[in-house]
N, CA, C and O atoms as a GROMACS GRO file, in nm:
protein
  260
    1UNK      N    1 -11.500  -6.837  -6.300
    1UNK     CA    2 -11.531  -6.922  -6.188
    1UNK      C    3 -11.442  -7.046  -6.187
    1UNK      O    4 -11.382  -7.075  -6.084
    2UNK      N    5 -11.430  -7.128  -6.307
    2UNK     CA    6 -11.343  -7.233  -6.320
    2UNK      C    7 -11.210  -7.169  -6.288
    2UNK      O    8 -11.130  -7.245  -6.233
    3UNK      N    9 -11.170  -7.049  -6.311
    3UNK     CA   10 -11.034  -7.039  -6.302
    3UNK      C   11 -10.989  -6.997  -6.161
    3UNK      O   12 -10.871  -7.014  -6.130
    4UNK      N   13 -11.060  -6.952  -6.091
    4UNK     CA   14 -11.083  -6.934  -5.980
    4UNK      C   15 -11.053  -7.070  -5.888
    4UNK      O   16 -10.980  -7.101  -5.794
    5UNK      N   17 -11.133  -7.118  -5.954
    5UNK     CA   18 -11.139  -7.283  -5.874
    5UNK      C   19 -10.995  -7.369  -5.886
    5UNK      O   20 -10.932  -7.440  -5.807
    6UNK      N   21 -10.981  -7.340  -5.983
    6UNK     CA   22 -10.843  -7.444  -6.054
    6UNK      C   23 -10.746  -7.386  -5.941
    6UNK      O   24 -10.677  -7.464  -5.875
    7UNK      N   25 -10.741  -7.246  -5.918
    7UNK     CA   26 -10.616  -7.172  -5.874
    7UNK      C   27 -10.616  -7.203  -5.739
    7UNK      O   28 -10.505  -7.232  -5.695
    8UNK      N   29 -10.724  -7.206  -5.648
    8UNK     CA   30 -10.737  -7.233  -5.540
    8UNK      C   31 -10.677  -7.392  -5.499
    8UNK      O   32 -10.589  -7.409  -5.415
    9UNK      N   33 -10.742  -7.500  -5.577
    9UNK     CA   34 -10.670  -7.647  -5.564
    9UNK      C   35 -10.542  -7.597  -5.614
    9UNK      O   36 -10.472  -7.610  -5.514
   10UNK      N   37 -10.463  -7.546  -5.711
   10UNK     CA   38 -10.341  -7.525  -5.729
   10UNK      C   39 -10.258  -7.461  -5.630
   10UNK      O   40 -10.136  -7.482  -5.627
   11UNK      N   41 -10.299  -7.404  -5.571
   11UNK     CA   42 -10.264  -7.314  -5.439
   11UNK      C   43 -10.253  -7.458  -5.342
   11UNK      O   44 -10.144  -7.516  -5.339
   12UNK      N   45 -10.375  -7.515  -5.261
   12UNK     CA   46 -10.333  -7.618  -5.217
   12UNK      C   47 -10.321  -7.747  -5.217
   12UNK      O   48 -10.351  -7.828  -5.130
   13UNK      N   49 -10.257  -7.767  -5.364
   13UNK     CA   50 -10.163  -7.914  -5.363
   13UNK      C   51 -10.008  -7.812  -5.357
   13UNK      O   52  -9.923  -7.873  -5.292
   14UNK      N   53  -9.970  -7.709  -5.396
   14UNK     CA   54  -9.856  -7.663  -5.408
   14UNK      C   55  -9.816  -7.657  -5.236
   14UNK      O   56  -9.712  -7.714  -5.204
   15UNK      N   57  -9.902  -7.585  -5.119
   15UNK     CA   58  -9.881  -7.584  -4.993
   15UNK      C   59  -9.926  -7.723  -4.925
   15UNK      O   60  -9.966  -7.704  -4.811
   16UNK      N   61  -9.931  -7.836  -4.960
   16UNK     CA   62  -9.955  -7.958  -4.929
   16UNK      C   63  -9.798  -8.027  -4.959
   16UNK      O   64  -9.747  -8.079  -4.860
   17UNK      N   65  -9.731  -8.031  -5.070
   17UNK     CA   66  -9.646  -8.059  -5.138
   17UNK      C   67  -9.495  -7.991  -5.026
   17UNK      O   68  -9.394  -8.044  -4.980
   18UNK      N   69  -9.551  -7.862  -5.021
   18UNK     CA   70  -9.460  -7.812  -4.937
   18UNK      C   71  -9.445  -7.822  -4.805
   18UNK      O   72  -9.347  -7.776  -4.746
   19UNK      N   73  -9.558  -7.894  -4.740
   19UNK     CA   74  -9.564  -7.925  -4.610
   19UNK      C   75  -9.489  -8.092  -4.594
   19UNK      O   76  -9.429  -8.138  -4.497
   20UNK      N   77  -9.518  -8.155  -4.722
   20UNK     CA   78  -9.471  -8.310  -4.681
   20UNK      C   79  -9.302  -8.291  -4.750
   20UNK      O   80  -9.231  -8.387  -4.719
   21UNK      N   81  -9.248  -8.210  -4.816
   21UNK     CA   82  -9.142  -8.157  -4.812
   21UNK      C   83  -9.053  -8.109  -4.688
   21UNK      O   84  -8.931  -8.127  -4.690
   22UNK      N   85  -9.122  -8.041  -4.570
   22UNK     CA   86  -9.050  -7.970  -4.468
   22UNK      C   87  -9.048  -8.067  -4.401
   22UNK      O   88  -8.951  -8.088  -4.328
   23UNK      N   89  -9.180  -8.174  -4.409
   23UNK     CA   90  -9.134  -8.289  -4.264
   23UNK      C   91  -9.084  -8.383  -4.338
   23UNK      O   92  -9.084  -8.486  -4.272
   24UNK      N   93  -9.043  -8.400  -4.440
   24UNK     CA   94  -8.888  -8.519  -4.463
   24UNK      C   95  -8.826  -8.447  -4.460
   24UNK      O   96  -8.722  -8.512  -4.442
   25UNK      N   97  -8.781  -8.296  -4.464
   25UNK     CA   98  -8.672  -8.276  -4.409
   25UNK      C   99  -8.658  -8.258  -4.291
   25UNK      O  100  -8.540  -8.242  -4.260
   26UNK      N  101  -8.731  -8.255  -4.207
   26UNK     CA  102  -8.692  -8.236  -4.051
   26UNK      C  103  -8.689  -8.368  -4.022
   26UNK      O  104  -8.610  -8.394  -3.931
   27UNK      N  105  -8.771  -8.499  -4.083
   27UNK     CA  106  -8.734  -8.628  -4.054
   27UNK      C  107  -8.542  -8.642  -4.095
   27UNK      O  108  -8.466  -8.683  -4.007
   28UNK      N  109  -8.499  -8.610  -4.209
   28UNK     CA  110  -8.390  -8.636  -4.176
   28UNK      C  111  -8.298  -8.585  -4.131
   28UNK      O  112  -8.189  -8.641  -4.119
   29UNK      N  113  -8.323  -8.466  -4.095
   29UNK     CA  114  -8.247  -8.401  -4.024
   29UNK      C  115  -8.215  -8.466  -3.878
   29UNK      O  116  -8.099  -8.475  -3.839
   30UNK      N  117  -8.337  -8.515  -3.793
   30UNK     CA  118  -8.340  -8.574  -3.701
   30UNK      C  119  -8.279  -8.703  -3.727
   30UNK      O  120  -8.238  -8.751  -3.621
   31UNK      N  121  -8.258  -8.773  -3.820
   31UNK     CA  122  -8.216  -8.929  -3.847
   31UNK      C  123  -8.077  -8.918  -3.774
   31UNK      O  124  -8.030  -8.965  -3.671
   32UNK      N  125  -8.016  -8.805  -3.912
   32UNK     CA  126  -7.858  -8.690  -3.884
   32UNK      C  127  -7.794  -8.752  -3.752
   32UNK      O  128  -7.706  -8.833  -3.723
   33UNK      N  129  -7.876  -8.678  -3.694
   33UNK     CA  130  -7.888  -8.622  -3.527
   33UNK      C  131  -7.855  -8.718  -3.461
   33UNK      O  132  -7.769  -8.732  -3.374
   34UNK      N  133  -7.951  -8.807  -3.520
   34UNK     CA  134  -7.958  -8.949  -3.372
   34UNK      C  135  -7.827  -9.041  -3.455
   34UNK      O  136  -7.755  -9.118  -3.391
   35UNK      N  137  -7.814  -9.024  -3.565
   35UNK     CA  138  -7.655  -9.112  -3.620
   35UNK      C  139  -7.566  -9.057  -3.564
   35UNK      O  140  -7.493  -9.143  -3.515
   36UNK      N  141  -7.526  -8.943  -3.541
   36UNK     CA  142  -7.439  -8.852  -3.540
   36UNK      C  143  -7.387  -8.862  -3.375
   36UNK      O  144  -7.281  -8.821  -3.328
   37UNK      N  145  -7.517  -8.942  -3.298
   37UNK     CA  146  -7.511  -8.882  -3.126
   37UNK      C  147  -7.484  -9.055  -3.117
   37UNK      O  148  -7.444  -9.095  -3.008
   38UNK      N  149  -7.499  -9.129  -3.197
   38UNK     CA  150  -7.446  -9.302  -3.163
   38UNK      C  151  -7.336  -9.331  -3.202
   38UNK      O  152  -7.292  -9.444  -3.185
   39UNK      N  153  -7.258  -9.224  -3.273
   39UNK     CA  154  -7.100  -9.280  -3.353
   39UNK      C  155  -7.060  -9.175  -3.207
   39UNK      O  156  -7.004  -9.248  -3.124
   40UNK      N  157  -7.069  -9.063  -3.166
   40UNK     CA  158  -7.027  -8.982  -3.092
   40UNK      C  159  -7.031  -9.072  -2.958
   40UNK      O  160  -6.924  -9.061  -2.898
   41UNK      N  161  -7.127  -9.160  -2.892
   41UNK     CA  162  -7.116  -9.296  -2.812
   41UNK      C  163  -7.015  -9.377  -2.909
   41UNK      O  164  -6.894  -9.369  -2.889
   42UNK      N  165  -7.047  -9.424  -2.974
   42UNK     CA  166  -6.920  -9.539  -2.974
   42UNK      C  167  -6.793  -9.506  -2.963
   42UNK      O  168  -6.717  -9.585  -2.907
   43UNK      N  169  -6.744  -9.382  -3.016
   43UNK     CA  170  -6.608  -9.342  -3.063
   43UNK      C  171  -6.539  -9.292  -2.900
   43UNK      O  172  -6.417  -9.298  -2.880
   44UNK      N  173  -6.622  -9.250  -2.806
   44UNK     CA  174  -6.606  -9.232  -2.683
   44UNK      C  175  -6.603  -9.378  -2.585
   44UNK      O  176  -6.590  -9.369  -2.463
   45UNK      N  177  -6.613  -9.483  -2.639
   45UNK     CA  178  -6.645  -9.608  -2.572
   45UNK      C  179  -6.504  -9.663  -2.608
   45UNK      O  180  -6.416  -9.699  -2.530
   46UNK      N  181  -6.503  -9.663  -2.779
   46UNK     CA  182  -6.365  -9.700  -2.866
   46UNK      C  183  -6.221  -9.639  -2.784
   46UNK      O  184  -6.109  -9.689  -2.778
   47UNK      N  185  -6.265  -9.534  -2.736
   47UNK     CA  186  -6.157  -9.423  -2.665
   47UNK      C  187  -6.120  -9.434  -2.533
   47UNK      O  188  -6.007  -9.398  -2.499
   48UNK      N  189  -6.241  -9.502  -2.412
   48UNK     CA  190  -6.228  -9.526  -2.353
   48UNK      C  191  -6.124  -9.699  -2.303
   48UNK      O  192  -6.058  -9.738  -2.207
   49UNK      N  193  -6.167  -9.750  -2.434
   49UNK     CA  194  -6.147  -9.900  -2.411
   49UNK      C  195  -6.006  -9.899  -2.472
   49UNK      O  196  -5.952 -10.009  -2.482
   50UNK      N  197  -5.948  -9.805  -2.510
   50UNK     CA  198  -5.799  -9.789  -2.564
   50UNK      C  199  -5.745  -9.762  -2.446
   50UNK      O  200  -5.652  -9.828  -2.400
   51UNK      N  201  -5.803  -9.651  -2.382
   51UNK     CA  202  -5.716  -9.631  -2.246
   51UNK      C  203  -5.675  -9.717  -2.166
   51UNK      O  204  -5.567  -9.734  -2.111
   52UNK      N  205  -5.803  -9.789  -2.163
   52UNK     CA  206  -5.777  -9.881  -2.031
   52UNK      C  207  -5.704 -10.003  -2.127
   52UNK      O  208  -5.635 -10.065  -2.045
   53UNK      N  209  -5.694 -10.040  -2.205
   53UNK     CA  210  -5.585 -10.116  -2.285
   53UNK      C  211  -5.440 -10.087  -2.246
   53UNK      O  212  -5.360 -10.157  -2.183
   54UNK      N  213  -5.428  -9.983  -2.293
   54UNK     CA  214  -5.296  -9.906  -2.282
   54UNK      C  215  -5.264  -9.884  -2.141
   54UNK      O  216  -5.146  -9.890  -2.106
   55UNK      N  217  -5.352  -9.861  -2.059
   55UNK     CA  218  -5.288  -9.892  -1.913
   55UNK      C  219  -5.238 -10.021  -1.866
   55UNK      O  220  -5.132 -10.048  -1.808
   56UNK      N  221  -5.350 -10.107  -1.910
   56UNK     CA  222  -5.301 -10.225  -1.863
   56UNK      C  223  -5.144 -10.316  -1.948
   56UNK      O  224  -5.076 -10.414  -1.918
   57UNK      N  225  -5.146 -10.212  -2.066
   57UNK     CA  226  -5.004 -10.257  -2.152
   57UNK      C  227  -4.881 -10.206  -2.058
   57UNK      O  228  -4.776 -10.269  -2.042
   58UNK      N  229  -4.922 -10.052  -1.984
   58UNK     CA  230  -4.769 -10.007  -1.924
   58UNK      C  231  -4.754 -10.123  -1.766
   58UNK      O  232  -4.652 -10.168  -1.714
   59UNK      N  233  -4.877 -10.139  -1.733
   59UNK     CA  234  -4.832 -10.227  -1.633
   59UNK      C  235  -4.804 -10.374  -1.662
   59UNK      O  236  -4.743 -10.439  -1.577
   60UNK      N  237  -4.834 -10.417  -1.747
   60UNK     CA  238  -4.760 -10.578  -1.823
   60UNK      C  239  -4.590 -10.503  -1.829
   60UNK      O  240  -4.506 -10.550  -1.753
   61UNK      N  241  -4.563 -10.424  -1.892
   61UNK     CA  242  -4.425 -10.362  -1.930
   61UNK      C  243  -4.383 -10.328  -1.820
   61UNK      O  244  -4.268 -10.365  -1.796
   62UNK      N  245  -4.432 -10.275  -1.747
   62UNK     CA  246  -4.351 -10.253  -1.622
   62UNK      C  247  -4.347 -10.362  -1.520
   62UNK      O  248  -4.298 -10.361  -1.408
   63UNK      N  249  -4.396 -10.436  -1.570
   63UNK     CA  250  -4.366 -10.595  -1.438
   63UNK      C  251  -4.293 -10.676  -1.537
   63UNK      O  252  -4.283 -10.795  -1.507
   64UNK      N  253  -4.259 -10.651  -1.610
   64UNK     CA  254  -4.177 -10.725  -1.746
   64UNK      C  255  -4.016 -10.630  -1.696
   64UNK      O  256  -3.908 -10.682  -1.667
   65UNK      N  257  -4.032 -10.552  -1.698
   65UNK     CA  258  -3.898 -10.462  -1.673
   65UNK      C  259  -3.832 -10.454  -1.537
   65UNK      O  260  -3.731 -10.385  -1.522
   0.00000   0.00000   0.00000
């Protein structure tokens, strides 16, 4: 009967353990995600703001020339 019992709480702290295991990993997986989608904004902003740099460099150069 005790062993019975033991196995059952052993059973669920082991599927308890494994449940707060899957949601930190899907917490960071999602962290990932949302870092991953704000450098992907900046680096497109960084990219954008070069262009329009560089345009406005050929037209300084070309009113210079």
């Amino acid at each position: 009967m005790t062993e019975n019992k033991s196995s059952k709480y052993f059973k669920y702290a082991i599927g308890e353990i494994l449940l707060v295991v899957i949601g930190i990993l899907i917490a960071l997986q999602v962290n990932n995600w949302n870092e991953n989608r704000k450098q992907n904004a900046l680096k497109e902003l960084q990219l954008q703001n070069l262009e329009s740099d560089l345009k406005a460099d050929v037209i300084h150069l070309d009113d210079e020339i």
